[in-house]
Each structure stands twice: as structure tokens, then as C-alpha cells.
N, C-alpha and C positions, 0 to 999 in steps of 0.2 A: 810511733811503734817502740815497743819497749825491747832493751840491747842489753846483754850482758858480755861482759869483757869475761874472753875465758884462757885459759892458759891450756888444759889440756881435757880430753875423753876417751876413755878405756876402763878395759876389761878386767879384773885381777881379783882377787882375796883381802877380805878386808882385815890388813894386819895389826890393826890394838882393837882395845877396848871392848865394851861387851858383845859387839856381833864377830868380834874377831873369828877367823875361819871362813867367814859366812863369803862364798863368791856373790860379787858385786861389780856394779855398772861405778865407776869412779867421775863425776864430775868437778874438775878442777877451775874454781873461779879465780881470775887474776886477780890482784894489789892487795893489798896485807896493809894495814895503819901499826903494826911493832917489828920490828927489827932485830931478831933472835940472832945470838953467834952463834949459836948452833941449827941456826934452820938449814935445812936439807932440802929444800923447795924456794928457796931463793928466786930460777928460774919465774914463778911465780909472782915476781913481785911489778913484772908488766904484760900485758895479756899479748898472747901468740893469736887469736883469733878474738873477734868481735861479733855475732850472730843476735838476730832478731830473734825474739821467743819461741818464736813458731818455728824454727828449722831448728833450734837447740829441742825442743820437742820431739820431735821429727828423729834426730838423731838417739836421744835417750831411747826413745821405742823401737830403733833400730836395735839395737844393741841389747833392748828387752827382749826382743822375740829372740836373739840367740841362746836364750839360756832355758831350759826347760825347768822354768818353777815359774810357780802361778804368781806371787807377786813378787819380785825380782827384786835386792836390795838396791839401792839409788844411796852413794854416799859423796855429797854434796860438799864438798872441802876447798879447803883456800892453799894459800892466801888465805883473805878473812871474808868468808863470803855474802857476811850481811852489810860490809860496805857496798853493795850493790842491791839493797834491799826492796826498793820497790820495781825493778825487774825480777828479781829473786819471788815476791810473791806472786807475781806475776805465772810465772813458769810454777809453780808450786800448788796453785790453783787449776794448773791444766794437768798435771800427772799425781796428784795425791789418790785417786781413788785406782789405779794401775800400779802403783808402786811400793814398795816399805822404803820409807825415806827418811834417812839420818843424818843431819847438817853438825858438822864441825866447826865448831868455831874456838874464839881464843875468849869468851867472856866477858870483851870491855862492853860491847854492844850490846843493847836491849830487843831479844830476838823475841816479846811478847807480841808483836802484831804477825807471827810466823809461827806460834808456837801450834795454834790447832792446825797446821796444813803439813806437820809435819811427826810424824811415830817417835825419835828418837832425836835427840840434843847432846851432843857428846863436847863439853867444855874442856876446854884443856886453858886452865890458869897461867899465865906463867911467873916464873918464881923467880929471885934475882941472880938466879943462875944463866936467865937468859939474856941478861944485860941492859934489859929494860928498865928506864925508872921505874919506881912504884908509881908514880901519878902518871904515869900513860898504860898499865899493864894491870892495873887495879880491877877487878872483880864488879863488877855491875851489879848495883844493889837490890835490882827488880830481882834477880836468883833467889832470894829471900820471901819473895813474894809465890814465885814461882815453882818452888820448889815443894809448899806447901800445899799447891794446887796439881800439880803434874809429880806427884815424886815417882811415878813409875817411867817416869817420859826422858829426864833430867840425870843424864851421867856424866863420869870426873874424873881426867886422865891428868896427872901430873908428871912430868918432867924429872926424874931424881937423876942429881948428877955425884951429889957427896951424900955422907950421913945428916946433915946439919939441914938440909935440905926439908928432911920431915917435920922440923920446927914449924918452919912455912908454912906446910900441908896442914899440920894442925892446929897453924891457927885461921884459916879458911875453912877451915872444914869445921871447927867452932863457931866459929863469929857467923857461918852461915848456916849452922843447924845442915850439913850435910850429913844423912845417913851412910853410915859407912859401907854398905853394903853396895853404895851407888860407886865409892871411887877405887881407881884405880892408880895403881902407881906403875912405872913403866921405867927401861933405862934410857938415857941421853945417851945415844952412842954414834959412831959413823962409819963401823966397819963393823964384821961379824965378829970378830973377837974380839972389839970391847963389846958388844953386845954380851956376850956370856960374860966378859966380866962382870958390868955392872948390875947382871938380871942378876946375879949372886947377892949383890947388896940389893936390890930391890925385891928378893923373895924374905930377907932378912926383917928389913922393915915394915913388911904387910904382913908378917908372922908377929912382930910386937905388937903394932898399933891395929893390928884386924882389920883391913884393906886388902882388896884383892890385886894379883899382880896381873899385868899386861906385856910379857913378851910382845915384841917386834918382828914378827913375822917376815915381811922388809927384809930385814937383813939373815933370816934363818931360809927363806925357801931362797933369796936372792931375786925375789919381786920386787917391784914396783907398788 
């Protein structure tokens, strides 16, 4: 029987990227393979619960019927939640047609045997702000492939913590033929006032390089 290691499930607002706003069911999958100084979900990085597919099912549809919209967002985050991949399709194959489902991940991983059982792919890169080598943090070269076939499926949240930062983004966003329309820039922050500080420099730089910004939500309503 297939098991997913989970850290946490709940209810909130989904705070970046493009469904941002949209209330959503939160499935939080344990252990992460990168190592961010700035992650904020740390907790995450060993699983608080362990559930067989069928009652982690059970639970998301619990949580579905509380919300009165017909197909209810499902935001399926890490940790890095295709190091659990084939429990992940597993469960993904039992709720894609009840759900709008959009999996978070960091990129290294090849989420092409996931990509049709799931609406929405929100990548977030990370950049050497996060502390990570480049050769453990590198960009997965299937997105290349993938991007050509799904570009309406396939979004791009980056990390900005300085100005120098956008270097990086554009050369990802090059090298991988990302359409601009798809990324997002956001700020690194850990309290609400850097949060306004750094969205200043992040409305800054999606005003030059024509990238949309991603406010953190998180730390403006004070959710989770």
C-alpha cells in the first residue's frame, strides 16, 4: 500500500503566484532534497504524519466538501513533494477529476510522469541566494521540453533577495525559452516589514524586465 510522508493539512489562501488569493485545501508533503537559509518551512523537512493513500484522500475530500466551490483548489507543496513520487501519483490519480490541483515544487526533479494528472506546476528555481550549490539546485532540463508542450500549465516564482539577483532569473528564463508572462518574482522575506521592503525592489524589477510580481500574502493577511 502506497504511504506518503506528510508534514501538514489545512485550510488558507493561497499566498503567491498565479492562483494567489484563490482559498485552498494546503497539502504539505515532508523532506525537501535543498537546503534554503531562508526557508520558512524548515518544520517540513521531517514528516509529522505518515498516511496510506486512501485516508490522505479521504481527508482532502473532507476538507473539499467545506468549501462551497465546485472544484476546490488542492495545493500540494513541500518540502519537495515529488521526492515521494510514486505515492504522489498514486493519490493524484484518485482526486484529479474533484479537484484544480497545483503542485509546488523547487525544479531539480522531472515531474513529467505527473504532469497530465495535475492543472497547474508552479516552480520556483532557486537562485544562489538560497545557499544551495548550483549543481544540487540546477533547473531540470525536461522544463525545456515541457514547457513547449504545457505552456499554459508550467509557472515561475523566483526568490529576489538583492538587485543582482535578476541576473540569475534572466539567465533561466533565457536558457529555458521561459515566456515571461509565466514568471513571477516575489520577495525573500521573514517578517511583514521586510516583506514591504523588499516588494518595493521586486515591483522594481518586473517593471524593467516585464515579469509579473507575486506579493506574499503569508505575511500581509498574517496566514499560514
Amino acid at each position: 500500500m502506497k504511504r506518503l510522508e506528510i508534514s501538514e493539512i489545512f485550510l488558507s489562501f493561497q499566498g503567491e503566484g498565479p492562483l494567489i488569493g484563490r482559498r485552498a485545501i494546503f497539502l504539505r508533503l515532508a523532506r525537501c532534497n535543498l537546503r534554503c537559509v531562508w526557508c520558512d518551512t524548515k518544520y517540513a523537512y521531517e514528516p509529522k504524519y505518515v498516511l496510506d493513500v486512501e485516508n490522505v484522500v479521504k481527508i482532502v475530500y473532507k476538507y473539499g466538501n467545506k468549501l462551497k466551490i465546485r472544484k476546490p483548489l488542492l495545493v500540494i507543496t513541500g518540502g519537495e513533494p515529488l521526492l515521494q513520487h510514486d505515492s504522489l501519483k498514486c493519490l493524484l490519480c484518485r482526486i484529479y477529476d474533484r479537484f484544480l490541483i497545483q503542485i509546488e515544487t523547487n525544479g531539480t526533479i522531472d515531474p513529467s510522469s505527473i504532469i497530465d494528472l495535475v492543472h497547474y506546476v508552479v516552480v520556483s528555481p532557486k537562485l544562489s541566494n538560497s545557499g544551495n550549490p548550483l549543481e544540487v539546485r540546477r533547473l531540470c532540463e525536461t522544463y525545456k521540453f515541457l514547457l513547449k508542450k504545457f505552456p499554459d500549465k508550467i509557472y515561475f516564482k523566483f526568490v529576489i533577495d538583492k538587485y543582482d539577483d535578476i541576473f540569475e532569473v534572466e539567465n533561466i528564463v533565457n536558457s529555458f525559452d521561459i515566456p515571461r508572462e509565466n514568471v513571477f518574482l516575489m520577495p525573500q522575506c521573514r517578517s511583514s516589514s521586510e516583506h514591504m521592503e523588499k516588494l518595493n525592489l521586486v515591483q522594481k524589477l518586473a517593471s524593467e524586465y516585464d515579469y509579473n510580481v507575486s506579493p506574499r500574502l503569508q505575511y500581509v493577511l498574517r496566514i499560514r
